[in-house]
Residue frames relative to the residue before (quaternion, step in Angstrom):
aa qw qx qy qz dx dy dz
X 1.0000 0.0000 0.0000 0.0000 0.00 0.00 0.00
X 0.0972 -0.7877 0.6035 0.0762 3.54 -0.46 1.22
X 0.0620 0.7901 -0.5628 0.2347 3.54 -0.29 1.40
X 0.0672 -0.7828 0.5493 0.2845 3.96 -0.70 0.06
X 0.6594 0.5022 -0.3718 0.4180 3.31 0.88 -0.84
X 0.3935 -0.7914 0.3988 0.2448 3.46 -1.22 0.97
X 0.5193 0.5811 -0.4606 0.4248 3.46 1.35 -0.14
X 0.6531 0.5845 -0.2075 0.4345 3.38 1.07 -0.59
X 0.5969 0.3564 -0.2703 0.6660 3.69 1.37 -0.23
X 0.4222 0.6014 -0.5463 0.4020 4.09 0.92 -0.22
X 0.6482 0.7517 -0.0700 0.0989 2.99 1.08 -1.98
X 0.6423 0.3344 0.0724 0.6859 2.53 1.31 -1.97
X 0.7520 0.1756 -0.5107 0.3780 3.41 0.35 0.49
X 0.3845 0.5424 -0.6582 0.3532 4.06 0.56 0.69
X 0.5711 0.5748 -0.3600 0.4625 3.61 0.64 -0.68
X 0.8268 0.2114 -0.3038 0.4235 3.52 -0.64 -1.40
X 0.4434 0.6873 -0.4521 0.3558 4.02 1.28 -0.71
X 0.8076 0.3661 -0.2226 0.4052 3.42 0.60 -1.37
X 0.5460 0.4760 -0.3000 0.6207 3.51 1.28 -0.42
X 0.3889 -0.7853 0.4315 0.2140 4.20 0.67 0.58
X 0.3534 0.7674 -0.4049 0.3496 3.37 0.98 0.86
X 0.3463 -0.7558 0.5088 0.2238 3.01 -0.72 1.40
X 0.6053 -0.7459 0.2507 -0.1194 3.71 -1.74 1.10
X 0.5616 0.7280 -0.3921 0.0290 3.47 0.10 -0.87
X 0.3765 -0.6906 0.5649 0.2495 3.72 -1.10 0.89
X 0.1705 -0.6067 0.7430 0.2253 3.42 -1.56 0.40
X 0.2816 -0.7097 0.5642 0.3141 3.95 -1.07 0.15
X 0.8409 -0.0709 -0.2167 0.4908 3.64 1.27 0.28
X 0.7759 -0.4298 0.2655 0.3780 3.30 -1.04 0.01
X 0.6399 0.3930 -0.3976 0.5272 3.83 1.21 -0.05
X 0.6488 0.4421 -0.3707 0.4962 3.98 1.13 -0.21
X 0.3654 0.7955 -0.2728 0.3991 3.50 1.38 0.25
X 0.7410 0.2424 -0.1568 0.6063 2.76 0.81 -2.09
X 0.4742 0.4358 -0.6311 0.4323 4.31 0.62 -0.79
X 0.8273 0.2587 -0.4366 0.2410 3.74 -0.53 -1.03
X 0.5004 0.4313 -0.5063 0.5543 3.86 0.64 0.47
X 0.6813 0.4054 -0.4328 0.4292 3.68 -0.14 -0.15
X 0.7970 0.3957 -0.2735 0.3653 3.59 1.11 -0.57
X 0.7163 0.2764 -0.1553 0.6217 3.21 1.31 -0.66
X 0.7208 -0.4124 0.5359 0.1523 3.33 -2.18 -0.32
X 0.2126 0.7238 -0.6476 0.1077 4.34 0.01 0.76
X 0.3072 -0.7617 0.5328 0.2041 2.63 -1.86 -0.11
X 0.5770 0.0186 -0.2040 0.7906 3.01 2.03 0.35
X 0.0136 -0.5880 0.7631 0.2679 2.99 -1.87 0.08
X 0.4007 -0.5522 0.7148 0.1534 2.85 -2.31 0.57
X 0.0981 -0.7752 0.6240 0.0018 3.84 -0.44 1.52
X 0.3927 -0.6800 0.6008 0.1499 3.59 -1.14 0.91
X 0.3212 -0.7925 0.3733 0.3597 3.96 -0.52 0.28
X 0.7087 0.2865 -0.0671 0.6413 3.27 1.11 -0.96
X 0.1111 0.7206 -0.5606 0.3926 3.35 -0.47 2.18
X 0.4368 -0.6647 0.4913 0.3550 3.55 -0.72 1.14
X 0.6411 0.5358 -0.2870 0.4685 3.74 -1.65 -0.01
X 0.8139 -0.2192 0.2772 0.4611 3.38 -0.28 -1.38
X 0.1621 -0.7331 0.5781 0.3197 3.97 0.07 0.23
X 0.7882 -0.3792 0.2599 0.4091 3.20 -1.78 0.16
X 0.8079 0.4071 -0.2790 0.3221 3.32 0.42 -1.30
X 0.6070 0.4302 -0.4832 0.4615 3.87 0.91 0.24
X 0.6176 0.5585 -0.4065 0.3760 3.47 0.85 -0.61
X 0.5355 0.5175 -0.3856 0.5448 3.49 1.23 -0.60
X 0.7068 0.4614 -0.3842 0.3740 3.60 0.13 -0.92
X 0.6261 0.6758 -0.2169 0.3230 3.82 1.37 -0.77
X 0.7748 0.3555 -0.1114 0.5107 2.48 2.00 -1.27
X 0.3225 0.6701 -0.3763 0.5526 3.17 1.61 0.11
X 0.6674 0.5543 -0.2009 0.4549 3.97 0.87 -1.01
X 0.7661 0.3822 -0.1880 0.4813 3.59 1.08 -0.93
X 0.4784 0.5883 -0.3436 0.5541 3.00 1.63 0.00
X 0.7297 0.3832 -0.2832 0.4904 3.57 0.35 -0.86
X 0.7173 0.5140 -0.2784 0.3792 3.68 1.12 -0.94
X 0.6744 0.4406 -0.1657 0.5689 3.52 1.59 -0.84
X 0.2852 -0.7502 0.5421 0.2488 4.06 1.43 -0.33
X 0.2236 0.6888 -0.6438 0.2470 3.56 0.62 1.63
X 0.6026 -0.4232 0.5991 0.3145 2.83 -1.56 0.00
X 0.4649 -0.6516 0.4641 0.3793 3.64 -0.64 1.29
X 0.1680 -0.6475 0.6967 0.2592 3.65 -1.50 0.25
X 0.4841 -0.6609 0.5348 0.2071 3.61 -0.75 0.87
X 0.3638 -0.6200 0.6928 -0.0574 3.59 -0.58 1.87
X 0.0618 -0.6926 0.7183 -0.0228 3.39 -1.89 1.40
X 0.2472 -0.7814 0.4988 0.2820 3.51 -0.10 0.59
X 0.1357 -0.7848 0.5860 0.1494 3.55 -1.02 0.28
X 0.2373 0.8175 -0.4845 0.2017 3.49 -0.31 1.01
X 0.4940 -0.7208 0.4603 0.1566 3.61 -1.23 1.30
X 0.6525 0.5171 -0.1847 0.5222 3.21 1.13 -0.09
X 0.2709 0.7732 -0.5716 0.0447 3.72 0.09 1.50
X 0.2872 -0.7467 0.5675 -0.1945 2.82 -0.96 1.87
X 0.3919 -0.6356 0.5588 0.3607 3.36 -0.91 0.94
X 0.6125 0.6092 -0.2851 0.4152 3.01 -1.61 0.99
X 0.7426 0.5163 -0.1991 0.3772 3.35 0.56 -2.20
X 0.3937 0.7315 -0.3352 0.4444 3.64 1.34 -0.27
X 0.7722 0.4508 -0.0787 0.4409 2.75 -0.18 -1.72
X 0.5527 0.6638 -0.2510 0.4370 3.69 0.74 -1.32
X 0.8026 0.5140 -0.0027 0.3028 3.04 0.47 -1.75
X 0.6106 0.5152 -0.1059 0.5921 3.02 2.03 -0.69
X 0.7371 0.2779 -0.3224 0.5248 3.09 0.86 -0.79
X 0.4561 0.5497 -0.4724 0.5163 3.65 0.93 0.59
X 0.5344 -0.6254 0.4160 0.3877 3.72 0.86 -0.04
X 0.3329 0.6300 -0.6154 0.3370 3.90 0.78 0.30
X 0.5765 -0.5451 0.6072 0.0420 3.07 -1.41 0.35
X 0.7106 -0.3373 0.1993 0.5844 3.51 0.91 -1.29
X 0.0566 -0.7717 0.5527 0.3095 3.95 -1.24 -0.19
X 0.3740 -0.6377 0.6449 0.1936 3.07 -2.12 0.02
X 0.4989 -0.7039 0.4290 0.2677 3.38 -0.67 0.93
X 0.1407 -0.7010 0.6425 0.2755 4.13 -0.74 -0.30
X 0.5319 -0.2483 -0.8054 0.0827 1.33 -2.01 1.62
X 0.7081 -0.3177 0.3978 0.4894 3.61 -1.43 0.97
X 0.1799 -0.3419 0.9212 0.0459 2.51 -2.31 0.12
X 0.2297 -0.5874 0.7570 0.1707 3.47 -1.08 0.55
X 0.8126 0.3451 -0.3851 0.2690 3.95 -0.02 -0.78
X 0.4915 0.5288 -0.2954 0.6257 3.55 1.89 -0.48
X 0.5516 0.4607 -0.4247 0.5506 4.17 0.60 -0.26
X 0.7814 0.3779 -0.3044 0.3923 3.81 0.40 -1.39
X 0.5715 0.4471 -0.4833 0.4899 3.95 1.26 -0.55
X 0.7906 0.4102 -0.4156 0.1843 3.84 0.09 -0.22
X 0.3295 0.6454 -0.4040 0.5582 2.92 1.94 -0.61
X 0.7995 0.3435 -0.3124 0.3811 4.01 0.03 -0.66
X 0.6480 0.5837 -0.3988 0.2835 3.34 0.91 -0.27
X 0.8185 0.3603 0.0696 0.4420 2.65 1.69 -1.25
X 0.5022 0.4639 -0.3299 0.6509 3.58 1.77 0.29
X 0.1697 -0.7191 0.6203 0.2633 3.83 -0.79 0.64
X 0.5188 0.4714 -0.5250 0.4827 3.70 0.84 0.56
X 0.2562 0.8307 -0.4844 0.0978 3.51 0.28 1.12
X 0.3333 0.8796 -0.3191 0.1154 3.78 1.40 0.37
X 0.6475 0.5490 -0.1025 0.5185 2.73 2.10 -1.29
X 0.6596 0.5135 -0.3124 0.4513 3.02 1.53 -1.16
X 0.3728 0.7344 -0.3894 0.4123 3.57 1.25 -1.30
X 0.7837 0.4372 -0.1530 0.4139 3.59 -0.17 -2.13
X 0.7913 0.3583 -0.2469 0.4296 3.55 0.65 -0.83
X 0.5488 0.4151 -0.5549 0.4676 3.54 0.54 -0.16
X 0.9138 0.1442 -0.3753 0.0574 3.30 0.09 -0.58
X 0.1060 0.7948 -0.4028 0.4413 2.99 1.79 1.08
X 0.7408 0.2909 -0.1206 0.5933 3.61 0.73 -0.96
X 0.6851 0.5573 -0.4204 0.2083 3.89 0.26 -0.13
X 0.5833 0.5495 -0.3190 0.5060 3.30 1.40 -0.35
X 0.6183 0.6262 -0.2517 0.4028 3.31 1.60 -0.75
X 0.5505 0.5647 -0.2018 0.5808 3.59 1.35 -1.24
X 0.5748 0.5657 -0.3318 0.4894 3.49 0.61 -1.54
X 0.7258 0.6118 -0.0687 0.3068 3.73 0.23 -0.93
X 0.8582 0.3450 0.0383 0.3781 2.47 1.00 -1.41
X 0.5084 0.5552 -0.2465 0.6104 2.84 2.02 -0.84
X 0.6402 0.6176 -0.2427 0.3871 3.89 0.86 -1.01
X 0.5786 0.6267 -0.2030 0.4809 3.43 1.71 -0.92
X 0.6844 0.5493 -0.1419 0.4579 3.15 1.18 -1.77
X 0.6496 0.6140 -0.1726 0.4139 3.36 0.85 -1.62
X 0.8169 0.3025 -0.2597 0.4167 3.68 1.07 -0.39
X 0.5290 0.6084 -0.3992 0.4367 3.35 1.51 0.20
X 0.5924 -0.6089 0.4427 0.2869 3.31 -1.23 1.05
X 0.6106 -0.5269 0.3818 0.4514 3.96 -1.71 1.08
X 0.6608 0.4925 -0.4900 0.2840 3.97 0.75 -0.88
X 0.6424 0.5284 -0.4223 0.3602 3.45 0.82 -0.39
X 0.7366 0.2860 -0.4497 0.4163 3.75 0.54 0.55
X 0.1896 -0.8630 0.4634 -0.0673 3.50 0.10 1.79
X 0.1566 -0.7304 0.5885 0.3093 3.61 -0.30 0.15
X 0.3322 0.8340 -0.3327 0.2888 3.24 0.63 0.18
X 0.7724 0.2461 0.2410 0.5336 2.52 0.77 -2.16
X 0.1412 0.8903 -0.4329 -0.0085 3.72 0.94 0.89
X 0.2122 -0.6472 0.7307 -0.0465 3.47 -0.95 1.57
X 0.2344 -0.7587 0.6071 0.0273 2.96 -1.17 1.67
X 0.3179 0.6883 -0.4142 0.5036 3.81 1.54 -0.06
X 0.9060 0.2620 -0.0483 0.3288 3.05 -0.42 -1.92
X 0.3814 0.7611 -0.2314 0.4709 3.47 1.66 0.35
X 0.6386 0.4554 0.0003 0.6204 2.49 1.16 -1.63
X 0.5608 0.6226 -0.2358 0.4922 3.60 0.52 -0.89
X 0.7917 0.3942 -0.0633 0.4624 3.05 -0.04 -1.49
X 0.4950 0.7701 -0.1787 0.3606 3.72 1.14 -0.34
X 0.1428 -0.6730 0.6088 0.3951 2.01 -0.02 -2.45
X 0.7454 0.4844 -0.1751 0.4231 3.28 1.10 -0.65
X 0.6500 -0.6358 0.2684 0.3180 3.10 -1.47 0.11
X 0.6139 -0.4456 0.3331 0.5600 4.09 -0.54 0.74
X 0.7067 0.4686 -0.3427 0.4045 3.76 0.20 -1.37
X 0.7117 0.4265 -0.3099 0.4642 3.87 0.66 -0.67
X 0.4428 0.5233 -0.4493 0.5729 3.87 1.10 -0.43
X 0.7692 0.3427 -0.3152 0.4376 3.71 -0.09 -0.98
X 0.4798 0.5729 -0.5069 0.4298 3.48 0.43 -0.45
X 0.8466 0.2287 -0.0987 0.4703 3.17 -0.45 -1.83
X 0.5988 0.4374 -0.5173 0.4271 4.00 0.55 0.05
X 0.3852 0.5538 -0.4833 0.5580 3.97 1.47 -0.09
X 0.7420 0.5369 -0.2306 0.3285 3.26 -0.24 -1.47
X 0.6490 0.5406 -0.1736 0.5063 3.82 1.36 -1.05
X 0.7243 0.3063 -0.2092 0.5812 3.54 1.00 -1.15
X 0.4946 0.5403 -0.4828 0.4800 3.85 0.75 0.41
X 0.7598 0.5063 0.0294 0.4068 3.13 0.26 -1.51
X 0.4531 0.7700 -0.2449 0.3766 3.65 1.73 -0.69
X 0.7812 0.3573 -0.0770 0.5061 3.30 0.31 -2.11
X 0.5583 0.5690 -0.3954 0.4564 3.79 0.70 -0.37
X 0.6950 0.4551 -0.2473 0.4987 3.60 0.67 -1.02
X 0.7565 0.4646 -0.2648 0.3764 3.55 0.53 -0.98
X 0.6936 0.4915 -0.3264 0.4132 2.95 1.68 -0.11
X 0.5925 0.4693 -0.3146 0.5742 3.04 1.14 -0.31
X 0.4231 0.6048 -0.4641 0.4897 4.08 0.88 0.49
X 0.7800 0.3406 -0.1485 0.5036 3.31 0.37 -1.62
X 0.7075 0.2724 -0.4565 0.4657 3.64 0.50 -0.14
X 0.7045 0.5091 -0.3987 0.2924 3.40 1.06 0.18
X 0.0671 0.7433 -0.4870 0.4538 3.12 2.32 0.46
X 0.8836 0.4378 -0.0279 0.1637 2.07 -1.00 -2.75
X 0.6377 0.1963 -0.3472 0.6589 4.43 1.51 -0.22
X 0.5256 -0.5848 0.5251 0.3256 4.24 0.42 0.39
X 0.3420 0.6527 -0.5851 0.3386 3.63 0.69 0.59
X 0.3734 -0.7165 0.5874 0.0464 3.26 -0.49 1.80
X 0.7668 0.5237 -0.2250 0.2952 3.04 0.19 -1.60
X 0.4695 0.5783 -0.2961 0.5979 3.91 1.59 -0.88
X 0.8129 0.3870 -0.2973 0.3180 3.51 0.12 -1.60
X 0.6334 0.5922 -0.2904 0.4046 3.35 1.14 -0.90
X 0.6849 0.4445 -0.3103 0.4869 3.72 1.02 -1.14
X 0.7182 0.4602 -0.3571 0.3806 3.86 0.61 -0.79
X 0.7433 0.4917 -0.3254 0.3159 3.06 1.03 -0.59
X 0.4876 0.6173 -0.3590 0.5022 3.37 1.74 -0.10
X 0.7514 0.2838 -0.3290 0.4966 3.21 0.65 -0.36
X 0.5817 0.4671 -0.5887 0.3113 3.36 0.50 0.75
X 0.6904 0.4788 -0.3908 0.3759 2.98 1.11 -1.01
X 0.5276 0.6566 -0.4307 0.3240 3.83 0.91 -0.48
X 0.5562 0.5476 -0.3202 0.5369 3.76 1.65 -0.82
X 0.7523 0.4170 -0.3276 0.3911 3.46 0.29 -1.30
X 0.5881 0.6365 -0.2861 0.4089 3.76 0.93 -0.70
X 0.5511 0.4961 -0.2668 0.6156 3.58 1.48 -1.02
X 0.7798 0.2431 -0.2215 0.5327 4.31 0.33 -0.76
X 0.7694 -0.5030 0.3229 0.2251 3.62 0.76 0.37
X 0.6344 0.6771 -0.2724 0.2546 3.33 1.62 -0.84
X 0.1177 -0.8124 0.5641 0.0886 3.49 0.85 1.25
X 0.7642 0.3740 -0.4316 0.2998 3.65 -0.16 -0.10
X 0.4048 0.5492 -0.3788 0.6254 3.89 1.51 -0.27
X 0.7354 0.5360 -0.2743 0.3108 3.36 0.01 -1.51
X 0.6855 0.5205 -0.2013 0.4676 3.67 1.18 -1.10
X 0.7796 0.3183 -0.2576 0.4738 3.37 0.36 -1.32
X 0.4830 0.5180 -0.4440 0.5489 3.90 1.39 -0.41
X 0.4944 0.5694 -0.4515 0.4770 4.47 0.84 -0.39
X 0.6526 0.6079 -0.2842 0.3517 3.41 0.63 -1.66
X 0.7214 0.3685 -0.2028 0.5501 3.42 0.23 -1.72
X 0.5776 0.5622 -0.4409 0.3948 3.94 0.01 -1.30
X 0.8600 0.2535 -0.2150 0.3872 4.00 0.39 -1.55
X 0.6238 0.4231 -0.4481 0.4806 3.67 0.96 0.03
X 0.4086 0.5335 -0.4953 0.5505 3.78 1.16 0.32
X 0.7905 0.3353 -0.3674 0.3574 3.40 -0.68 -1.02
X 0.6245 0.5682 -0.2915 0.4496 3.79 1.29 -0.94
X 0.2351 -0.7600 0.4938 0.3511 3.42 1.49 -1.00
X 0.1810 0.8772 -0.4214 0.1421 3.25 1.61 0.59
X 0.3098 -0.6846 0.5441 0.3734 4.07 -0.64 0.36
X 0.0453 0.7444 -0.6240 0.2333 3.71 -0.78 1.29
X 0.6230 -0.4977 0.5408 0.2679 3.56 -1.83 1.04
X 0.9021 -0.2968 0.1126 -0.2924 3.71 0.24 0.91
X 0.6761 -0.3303 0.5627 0.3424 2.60 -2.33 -0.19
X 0.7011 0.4873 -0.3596 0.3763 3.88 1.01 -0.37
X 0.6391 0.4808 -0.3324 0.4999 2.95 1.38 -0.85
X 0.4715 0.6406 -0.4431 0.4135 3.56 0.87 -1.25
X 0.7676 0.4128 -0.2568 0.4176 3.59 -0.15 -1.81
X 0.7036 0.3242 -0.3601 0.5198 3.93 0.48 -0.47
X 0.3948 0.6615 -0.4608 0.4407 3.49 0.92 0.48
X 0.8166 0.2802 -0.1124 0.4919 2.98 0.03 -1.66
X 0.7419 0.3953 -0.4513 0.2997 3.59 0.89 0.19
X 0.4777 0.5393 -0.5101 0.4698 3.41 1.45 0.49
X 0.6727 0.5284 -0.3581 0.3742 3.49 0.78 0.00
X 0.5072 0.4997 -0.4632 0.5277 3.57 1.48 -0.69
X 0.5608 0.6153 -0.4641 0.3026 3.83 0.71 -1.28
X 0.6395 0.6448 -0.1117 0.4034 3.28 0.75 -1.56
X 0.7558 0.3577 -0.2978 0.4605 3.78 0.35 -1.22
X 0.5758 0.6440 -0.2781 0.4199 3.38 1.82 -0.72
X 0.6076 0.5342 -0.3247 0.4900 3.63 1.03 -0.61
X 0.7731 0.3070 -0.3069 0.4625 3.29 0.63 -1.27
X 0.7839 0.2896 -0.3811 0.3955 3.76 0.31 -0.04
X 0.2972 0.6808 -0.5292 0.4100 3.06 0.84 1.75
């Protein structure tokens, strides 16, 4: 699994853990290809937007050692926060194999894991163990009104709930968010304050790629806001948005260390 962000590798491994599948993280796309050149997979999961090397060259590297060494292709999943029309296609003609959107799906994670792993008993048993559940669960969520998801007011249950996942894994990676929080915002605003698009655009993707994994749809949005007038280099408010950032997040660091 070539992933950098660490809430995002927490992720992916409650899943493949529970599905007994053996593992291994790369943190970018050039330690990716060494660990494919050294060892044996049977899938990889490639992230797109990775210091070092991004997904799509690292695919193209490993796509090379294949042709230079006469393996047997290993089927490549992109993993990417950004579904875009198109991004499909893209991804293919980059040699991927297939993608997965962020934040997980667990029931769209367990159908590729089956398409492509011929160990597929466990996976088989669990998807459909979990689809009636998801089915549910998403339907529950889907009818409750936007005031009812408050940072304010943090419900580690309905987090969970709303997920899919378990209460203990929300906390994990909602730890892992409020650690990992104030560093980023700081480097935002000073990347405001010298117009370094390129900074604002990457940190903010990876926040919003965390908050999206724990549910936090309001973080997740206004962190959407800044992230796409960055990458555009778009002239936007900001320092306004920035500041109403960082106060849904003080709101937030308050709840959980309540």
């Amino acid at each position: 699994v070539a992933e950098d962000q660490e809430a995002n590798q927490y992720l992916m491994s409650v899943i493949l853990k529970r599905l007994n599948l053996e593992f291994t993280f790369a943190n970018d796309g050039l330690e990716a290809v060494k660990m494919f050149e050294n060892g044996k997979y049977d899938l990889v999961f490639m992230d797109e937007n990775m210091p070092n090397m991004n997904g799509t060259d690292a695919t193209a590297k490993i796509l090379e050692l294949e042709k230079e060494k006469g393996l047997v292709h290993t089927p490549i999943v992109a993993l990417t926060a950004n579904a875009l029309k198109g991004d499909r296609e893209r991804f293919l003609e980059a040699g991927m194999d297939d993608y997965l959107t962020k934040p997980i799906d667990k029931q769209k994670m367990l159908e590729i894991l089956h398409s492509y792993l011929t160990k597929v008993e466990e996976v088989t048993e669990e998807a459909e163990e979990q689809q009636d559940m998801l089915t549910e669960e998403k339907e529950e969520f889907s009818s409750k009104s936007q005031s009812d998801e408050n940072t304010s007011s943090l419900d580690l249950d309905a987090l969970a709930e709303k997920m899919g996942y378990d209460k203990e894994d929300i906390e994990m990676m909602l730890g892992m968010f409020v650690n990992k929080v104030d560093d980023q915002l700081n480097t935002i605003e000073k990347a405001i304050k010298e117009q370094d698009y390129n900074m604002i655009y990457a940190t903010s993707h990876a926040i919003r790629g965390s908050a999206a994994n724990i549910g936090l749809d309001e973080i997740r949005e206004i962190v959407n806001t800044l992230e796409s007038a960055a990458k555009n280099q778009q002239e936007i408010a900001y320092e306004q948005h920035f500041n109403e950032l960082r106060g849904l997040v003080e709101i937030l660091k308050g709840a959980y260390n309540e």
